[in-house]
C-alpha positions in Angstrom: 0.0 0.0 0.0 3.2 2.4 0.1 4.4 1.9 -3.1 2.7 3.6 -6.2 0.6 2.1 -8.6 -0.2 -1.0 -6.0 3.1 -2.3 -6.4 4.1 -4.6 -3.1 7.9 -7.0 -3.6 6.3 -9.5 -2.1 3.4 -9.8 -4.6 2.5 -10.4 -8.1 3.8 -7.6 -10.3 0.6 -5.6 -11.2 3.2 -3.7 -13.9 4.3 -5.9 -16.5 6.5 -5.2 -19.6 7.7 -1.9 -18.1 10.0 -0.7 -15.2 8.4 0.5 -12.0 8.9 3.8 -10.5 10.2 3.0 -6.7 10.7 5.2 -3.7 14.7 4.2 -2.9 17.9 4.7 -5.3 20.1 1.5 -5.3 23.4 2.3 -5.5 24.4 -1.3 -6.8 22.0 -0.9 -9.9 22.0 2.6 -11.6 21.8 3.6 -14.4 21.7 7.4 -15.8 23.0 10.0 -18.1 26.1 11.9 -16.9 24.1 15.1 -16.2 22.6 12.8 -12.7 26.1 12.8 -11.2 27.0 16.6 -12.0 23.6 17.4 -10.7 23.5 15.1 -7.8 27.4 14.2 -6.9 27.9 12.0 -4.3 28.4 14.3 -0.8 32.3 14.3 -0.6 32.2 15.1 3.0 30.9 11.7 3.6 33.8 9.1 3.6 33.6 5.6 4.8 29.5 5.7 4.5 28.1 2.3 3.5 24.9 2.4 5.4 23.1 5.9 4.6 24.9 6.5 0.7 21.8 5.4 -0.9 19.3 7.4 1.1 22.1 10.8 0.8 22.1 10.4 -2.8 18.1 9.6 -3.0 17.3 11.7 -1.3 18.9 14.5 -3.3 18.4 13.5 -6.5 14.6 12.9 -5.8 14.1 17.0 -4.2 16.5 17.8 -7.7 13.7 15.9 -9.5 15.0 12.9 -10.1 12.7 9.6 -10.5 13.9 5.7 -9.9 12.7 3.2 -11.5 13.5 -1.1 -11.0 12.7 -3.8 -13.5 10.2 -5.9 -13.0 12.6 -9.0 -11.9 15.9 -9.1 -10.7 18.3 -9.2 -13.0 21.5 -8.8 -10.7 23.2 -9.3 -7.1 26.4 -8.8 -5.4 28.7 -11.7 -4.8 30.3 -10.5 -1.8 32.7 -13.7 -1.3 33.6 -15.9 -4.3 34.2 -19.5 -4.8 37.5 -21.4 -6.3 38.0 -24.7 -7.6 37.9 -26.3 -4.3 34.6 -24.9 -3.4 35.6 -22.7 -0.3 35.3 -19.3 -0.3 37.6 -16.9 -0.8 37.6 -13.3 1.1 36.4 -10.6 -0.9 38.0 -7.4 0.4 35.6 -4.8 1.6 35.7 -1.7 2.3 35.1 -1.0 6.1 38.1 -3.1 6.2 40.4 -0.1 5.5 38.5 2.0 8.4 41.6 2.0 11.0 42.9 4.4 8.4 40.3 7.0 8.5 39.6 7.0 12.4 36.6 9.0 13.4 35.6 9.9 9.7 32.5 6.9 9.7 30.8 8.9 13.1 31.6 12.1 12.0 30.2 11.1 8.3 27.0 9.5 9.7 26.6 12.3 12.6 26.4 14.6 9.3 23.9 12.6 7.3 22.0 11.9 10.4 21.8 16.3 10.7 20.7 16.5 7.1 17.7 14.1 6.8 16.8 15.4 10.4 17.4 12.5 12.8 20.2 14.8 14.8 18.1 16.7 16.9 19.5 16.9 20.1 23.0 17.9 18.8 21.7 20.4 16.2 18.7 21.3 16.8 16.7 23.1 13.6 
């Protein structure tokens, strides 16, 4: 009932044949002209972010006018650890695990996203 046009993920796609417009970007699956990035860069005072990049950029591009739209299947998925021959997996290096590097800049980063969607109240009260 929150999604437009009576689209619900865990139901049968009432939209066929076409994309569906969807309230989150996906950072992992987007695709735009070059004028998105220039209009909506990515917020450069936000190093080591991996939970809260998708909702910065969304929520900027979508008050710039932006729309997002998702097929109506999946069509791809991250493969965070890989396989060899012998079937174990091998480590896929991420990138938290460079964070010792940058100490402090993942709370600072999220304190400022936090301020600008308004969930920092008590330290900066609008």
């Amino acid at each position: 009932k929150h999604l437009r046009h009576g689209q619900q993920p865990e139901g049968v796609s009432m939209i066929q044949g076409q994309p569906t417009l969807q309230p989150f970007w996906a950072a992992g699956f987007s695709f735009a002209r070059g004028h998105f990035v220039v209009n909506v860069p990515y917020d450069q005072y936000l190093p080591m972010i991996f939970q809260g990049e998708e909702i910065s950029i969304g929520l900027r591009a979508f008050t710039y006018g932006y729309d997002f739209y998702a097929p109506q299947v999946g069509v791809v998925y991250h493969i965070y650890a890989a396989k060899d021959s012998t079937g174990k997996r091998n480590h896929v290096p991420m990138f938290w695990e460079n964070s010792g590097i940058y100490s402090g800049a993942g709370l600072a980063a999220m304190k400022r996203l936090n301020t600008i969607i308004g969930l920092n109240k008590k330290e900066y009260p609008l």
